[in-house]
C-alpha positions in Angstrom: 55.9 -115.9 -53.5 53.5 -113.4 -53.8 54.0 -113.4 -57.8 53.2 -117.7 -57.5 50.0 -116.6 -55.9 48.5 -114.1 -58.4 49.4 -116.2 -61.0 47.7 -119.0 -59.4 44.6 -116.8 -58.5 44.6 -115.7 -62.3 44.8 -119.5 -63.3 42.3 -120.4 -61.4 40.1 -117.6 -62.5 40.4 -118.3 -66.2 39.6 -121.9 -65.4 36.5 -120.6 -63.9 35.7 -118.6 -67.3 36.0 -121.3 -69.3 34.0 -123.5 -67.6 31.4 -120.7 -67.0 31.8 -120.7 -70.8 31.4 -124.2 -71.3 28.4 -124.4 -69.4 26.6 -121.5 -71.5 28.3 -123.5 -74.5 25.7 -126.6 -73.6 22.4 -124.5 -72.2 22.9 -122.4 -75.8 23.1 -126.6 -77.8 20.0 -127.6 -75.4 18.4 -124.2 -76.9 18.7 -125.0 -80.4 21.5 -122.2 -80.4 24.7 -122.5 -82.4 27.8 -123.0 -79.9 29.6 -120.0 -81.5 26.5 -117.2 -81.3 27.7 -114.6 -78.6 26.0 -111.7 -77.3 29.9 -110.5 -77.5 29.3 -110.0 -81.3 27.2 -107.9 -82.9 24.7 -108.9 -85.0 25.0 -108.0 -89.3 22.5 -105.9 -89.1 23.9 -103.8 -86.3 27.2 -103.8 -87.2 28.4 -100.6 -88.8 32.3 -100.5 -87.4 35.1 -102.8 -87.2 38.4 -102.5 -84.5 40.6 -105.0 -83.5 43.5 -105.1 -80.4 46.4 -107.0 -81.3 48.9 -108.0 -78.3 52.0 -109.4 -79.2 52.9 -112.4 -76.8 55.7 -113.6 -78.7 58.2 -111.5 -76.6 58.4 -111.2 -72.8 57.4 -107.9 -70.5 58.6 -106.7 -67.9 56.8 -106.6 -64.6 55.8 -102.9 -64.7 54.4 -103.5 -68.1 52.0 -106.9 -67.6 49.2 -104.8 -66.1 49.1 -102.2 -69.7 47.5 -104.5 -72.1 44.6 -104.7 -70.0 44.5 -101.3 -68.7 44.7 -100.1 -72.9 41.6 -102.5 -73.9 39.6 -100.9 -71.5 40.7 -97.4 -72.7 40.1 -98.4 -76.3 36.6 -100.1 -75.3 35.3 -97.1 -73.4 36.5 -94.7 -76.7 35.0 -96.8 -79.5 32.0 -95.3 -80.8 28.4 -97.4 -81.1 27.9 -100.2 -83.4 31.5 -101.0 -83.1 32.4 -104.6 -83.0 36.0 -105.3 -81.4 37.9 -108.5 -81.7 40.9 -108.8 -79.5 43.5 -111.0 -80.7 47.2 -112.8 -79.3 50.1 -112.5 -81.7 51.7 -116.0 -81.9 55.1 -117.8 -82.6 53.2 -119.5 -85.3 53.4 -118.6 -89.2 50.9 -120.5 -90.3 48.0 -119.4 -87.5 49.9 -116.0 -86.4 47.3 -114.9 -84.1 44.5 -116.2 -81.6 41.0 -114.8 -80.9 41.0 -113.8 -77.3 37.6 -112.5 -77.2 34.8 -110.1 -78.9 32.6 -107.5 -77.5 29.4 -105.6 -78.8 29.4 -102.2 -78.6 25.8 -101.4 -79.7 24.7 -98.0 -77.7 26.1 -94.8 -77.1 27.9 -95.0 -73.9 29.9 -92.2 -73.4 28.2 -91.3 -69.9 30.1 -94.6 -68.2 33.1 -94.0 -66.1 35.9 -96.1 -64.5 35.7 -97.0 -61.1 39.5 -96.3 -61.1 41.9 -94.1 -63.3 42.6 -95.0 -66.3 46.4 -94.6 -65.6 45.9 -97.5 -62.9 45.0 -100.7 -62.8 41.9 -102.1 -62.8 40.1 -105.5 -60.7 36.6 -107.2 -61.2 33.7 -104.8 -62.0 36.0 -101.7 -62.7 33.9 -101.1 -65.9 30.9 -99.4 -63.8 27.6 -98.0 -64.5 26.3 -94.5 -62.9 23.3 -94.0 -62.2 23.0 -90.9 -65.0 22.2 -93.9 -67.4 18.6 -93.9 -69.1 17.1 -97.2 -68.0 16.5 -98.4 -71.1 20.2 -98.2 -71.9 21.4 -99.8 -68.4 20.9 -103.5 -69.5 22.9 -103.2 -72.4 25.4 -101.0 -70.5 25.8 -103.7 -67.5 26.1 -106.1 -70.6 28.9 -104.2 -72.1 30.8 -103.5 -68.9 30.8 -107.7 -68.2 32.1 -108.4 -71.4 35.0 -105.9 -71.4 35.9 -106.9 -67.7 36.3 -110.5 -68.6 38.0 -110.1 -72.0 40.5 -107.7 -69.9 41.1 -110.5 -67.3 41.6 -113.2 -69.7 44.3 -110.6 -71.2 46.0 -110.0 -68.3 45.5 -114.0 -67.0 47.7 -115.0 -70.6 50.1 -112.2 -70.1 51.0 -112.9 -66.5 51.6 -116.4 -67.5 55.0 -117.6 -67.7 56.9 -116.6 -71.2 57.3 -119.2 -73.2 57.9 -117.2 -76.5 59.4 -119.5 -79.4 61.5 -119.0 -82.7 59.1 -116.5 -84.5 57.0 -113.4 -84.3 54.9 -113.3 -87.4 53.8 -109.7 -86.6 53.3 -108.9 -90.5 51.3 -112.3 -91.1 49.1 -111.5 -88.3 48.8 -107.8 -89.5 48.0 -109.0 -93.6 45.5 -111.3 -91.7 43.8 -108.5 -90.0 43.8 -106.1 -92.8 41.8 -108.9 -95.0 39.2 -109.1 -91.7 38.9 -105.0 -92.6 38.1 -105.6 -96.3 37.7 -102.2 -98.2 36.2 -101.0 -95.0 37.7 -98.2 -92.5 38.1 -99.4 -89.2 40.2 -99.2 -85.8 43.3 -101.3 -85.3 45.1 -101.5 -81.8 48.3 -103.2 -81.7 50.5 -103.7 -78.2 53.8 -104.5 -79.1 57.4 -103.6 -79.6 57.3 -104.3 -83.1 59.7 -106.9 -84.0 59.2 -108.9 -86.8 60.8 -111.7 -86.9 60.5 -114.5 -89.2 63.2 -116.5 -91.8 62.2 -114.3 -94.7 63.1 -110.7 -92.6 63.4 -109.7 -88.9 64.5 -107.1 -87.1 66.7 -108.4 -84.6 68.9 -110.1 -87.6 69.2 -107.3 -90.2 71.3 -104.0 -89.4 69.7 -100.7 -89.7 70.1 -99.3 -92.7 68.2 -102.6 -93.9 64.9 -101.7 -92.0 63.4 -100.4 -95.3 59.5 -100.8 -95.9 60.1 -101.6 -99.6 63.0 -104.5 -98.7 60.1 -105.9 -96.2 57.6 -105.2 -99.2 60.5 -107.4 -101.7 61.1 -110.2 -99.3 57.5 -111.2 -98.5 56.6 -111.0 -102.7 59.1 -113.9 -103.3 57.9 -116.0 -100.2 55.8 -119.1 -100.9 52.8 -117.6 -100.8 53.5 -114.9 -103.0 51.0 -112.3 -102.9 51.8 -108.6 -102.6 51.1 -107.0 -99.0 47.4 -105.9 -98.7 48.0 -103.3 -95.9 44.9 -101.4 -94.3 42.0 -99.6 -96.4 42.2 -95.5 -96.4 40.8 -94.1 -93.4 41.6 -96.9 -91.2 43.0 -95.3 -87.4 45.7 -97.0 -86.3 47.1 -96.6 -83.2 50.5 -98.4 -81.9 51.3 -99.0 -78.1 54.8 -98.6 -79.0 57.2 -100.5 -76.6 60.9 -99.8 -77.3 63.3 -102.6 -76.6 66.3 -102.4 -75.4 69.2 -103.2 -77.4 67.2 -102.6 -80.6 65.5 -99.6 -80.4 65.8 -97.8 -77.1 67.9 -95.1 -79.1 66.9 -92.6 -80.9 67.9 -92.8 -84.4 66.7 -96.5 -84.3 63.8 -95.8 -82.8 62.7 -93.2 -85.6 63.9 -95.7 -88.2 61.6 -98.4 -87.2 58.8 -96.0 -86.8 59.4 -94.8 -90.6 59.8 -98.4 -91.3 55.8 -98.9 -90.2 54.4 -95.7 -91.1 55.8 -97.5 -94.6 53.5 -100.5 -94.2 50.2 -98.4 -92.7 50.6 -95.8 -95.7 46.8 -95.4 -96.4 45.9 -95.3 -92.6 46.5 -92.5 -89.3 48.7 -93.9 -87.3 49.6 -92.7 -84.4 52.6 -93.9 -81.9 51.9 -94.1 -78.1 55.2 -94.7 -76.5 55.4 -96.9 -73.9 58.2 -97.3 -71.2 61.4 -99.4 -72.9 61.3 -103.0 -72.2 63.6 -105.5 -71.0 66.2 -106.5 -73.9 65.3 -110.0 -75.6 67.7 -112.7 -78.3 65.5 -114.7 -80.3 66.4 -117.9 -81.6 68.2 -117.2 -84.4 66.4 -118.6 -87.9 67.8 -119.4 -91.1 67.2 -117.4 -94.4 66.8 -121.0 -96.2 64.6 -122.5 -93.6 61.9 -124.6 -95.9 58.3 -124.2 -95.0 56.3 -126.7 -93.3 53.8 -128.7 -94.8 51.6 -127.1 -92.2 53.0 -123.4 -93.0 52.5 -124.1 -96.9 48.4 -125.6 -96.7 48.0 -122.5 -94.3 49.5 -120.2 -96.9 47.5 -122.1 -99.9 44.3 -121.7 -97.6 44.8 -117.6 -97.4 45.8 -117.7 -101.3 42.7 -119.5 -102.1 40.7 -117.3 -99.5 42.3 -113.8 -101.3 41.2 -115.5 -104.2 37.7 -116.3 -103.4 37.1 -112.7 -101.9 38.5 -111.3 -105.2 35.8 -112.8 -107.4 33.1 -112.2 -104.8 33.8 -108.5 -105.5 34.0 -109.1 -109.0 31.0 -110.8 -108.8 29.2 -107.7 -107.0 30.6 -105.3 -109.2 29.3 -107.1 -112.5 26.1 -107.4 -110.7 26.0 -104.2 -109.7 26.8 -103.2 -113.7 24.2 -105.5 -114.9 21.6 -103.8 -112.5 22.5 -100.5 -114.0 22.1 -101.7 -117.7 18.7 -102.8 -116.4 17.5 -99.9 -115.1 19.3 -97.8 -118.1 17.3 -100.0 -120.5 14.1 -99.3 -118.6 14.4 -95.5 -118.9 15.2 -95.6 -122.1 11.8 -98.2 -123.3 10.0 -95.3 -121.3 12.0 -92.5 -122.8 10.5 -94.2 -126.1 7.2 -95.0 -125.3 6.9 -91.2 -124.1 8.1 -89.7 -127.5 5.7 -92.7 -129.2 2.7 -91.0 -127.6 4.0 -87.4 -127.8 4.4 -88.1 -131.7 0.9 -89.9 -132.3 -0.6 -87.3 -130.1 1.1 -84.4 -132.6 -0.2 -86.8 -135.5 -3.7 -86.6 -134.6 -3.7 -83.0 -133.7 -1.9 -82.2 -137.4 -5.5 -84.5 -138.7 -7.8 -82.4 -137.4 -6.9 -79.3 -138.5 -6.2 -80.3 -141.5 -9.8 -81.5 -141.6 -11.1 -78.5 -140.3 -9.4 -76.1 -142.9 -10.9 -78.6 -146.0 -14.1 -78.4 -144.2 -13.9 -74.7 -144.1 -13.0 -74.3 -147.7 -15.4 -76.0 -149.1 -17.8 -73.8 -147.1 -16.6 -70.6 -148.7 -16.5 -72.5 -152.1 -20.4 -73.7 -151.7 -21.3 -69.8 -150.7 -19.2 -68.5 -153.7 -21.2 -70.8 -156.0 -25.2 -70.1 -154.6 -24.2 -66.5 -154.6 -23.0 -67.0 -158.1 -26.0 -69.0 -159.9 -28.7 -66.5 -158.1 -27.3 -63.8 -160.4 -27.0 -65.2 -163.8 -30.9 -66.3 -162.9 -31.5 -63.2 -162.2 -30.1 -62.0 -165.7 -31.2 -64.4 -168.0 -34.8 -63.5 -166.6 -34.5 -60.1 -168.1 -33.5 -61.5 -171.0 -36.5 -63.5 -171.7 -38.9 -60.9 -170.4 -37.0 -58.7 -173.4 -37.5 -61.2 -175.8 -40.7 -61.9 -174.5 -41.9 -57.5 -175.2 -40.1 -57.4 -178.5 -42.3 -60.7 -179.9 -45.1 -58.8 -178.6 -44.8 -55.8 -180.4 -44.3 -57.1 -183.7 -47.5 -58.9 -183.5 -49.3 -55.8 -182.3 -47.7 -54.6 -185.7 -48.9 -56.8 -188.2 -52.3 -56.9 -187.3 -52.6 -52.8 -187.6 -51.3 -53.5 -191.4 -54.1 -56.0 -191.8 -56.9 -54.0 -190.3 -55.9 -51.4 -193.0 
């Protein structure tokens, strides 16, 4: 009776939400906003980090374990660092749209200085998420902010989980992973994923293949030959990943099978740091069983054709960047090199005219000497053909002196 009642109470809560939701939904239209802008996400040009909190609702709980995806989101919230933008996400028994957006919060300040109103350990009610009075006033709107947004997005968590299971034939926990890791890009981010993690699908699960085939590279070959044929992306280096590990009973509530499935995903997050946080064992569960040569829907093949095309389109955007980015460099290669040019240009005509004047100057300065050498020159051959005439001139002299003493005779 009492269990009726919550649930009812957390019915009637989310109802609440989402008409509180819908109602900001219209003022934001009458605004002139778009119906999808949120204060919850961060804006591009504040965004600097990436996480993501994947609970897996395709398998039931037990009642000691409904409260923990809630009580983890507000552990993760609280750790992530500033400029962090979380999306927290619903793993699904659907192939073709294998998870659900729960909710998003904005983590755009520092806010290590806010503390719980309860333990961590424990669960948490309306409000938990409180703000001391140690934070700066100009950080206490955004904190108040924060602290709203992660208390709702934890209820609405805990409001689907306490829900009654309805579960169905698959849990597409790889498809909702590959999704995930294409949301990441290149770029290092958090991942968060609450779940005993069971694949199970028609091309390879878990709870239909024997141990010794829960091999990382047999998951690898199976999902290569599926319809949509693309190998698996997995997460970008760097990426932290860390797994709320539930054991289940009857699959891996043993040792040995529980260290095989754990070697199994360290397989498929390779290039991350993962780290396993076990969680208490939960009840055991039978899936429907699904045949190997189940035929895609039309629905599972246009979803598959939509990511293909999406991969696709993502791929030549890079490509596109990266030639861009090559033609820039060309560019400003070319550039340096015009001005390498033009430099040695003017270097060289500057040597040029430098070379000209001196060679100038040393003509100019032999022809000097030269015109010296020559006056000096001519003033002494006047000077000696002087004398000569002034001997000529004596001699003519005294032979007339001569002649007329002969005559006077």
């Amino acid at each position: 009776m009492r269990l009726r009642k919550a649930r009812f109470v957390m019915f009637l809560g989310t109802m609440l939400a989402l008409v509180a939701g819908g109602y900001v939904t219209f003022e934001r239209m009458k605004e002139g906003q778009s119906p999808g802008t949120s204060a919850a996400t961060c804006a591009a040009e504040s965004k600097v980090h990436r996480a993501a909190f994947l609970v897996d609702l395709t398998k039931p709980l037990d009642g000691a374990h409904v409260r923990l995806p809630a009580d983890l989101l507000y552990n993760a919230a609280i750790d992530l660092q500033p400029g962090t933008e979380l999306a927290v996400y619903a793993l699904v028994s659907r192939p073709e749209a294998p998870r659900i957006l729960i909710g998003q919060v904005c983590k755009t300040v520092d806010l290590a200085p806010l503390r719980l109103a309860q333990s961590k350990a424990k669960h948490r009610g309306a409000g938990d998420c409180d703000v001391p009075a140690g934070v700066p006033a100009r950080l206490r709107a955004n904190a108040r902010e924060f602290c709203r947004q992660i208390d709702m997005l934890a209820h609405r968590v805990e409001a689907i989980v306490l829900d009654d299971f309805r579960g169905g034939r698959h849990s597409p926990l790889v498809e909702a992973l590959e999704m995930t890791a294409r949301d990441f890009g290149d770029v290092p981010g958090r991942l968060y994923v609450f779940s005993d993690l069971h694949q199970h699908a028609a091309w390879f699960s878990h709870f239909e293949r024997p141990l010794h085939e829960w091999e990382y590279e047999q998951m690898a070959a199976a999902w290569a030959v599926q319809p949509f044929g693309r190998p698996l992306r997995g997460f970008p280096p760097g990426t932290t990943v860390r797994i709320h590990y539930l054991p289940r009973m009857g699959t891996t509530e043993q040792e040995d099978r529980r260290t095989a499935h754990k070697r199994f995903w360290e397989g498929y997050f390779r290039d991350a740091e993962v780290v396993f946080d076990d969680q208490p064992a939960v009840t055991e569960f039978v899936p429907m069983p699904l045949r190997e040569e189940e035929v895609p829907t039309a629905a599972q093949l246009a979803g598959y054709e939509l990511e293909r095309l999406r991969e696709v389109a993502e791929r030549l955007d890079r490509d596109r960047k990266k030639l861009e980015d090559i033609r820039h460099a060309i560019t400003a290669e070319r550039e340096q090199l015009d001005a390498k040019r033009r430099e040695l240009a003017e270097q060289e005509r500057r040597l040029q005219h430098a070379g000209s004047l001196t060679v100038d100057a040393a003509v100019a300065r032999e022809q000097q000497i030269t015109g010296v050498a020559v006056r000096a020159g001519g003033g002494l051959l006047d000077e000696d053909g002087s004398r000569e005439r002034a001997g000529a001139a004596a001699v003519r002299e005294a032979g007339s002196s001569a002649g007329d003493g002969v005559g006077g005779s």
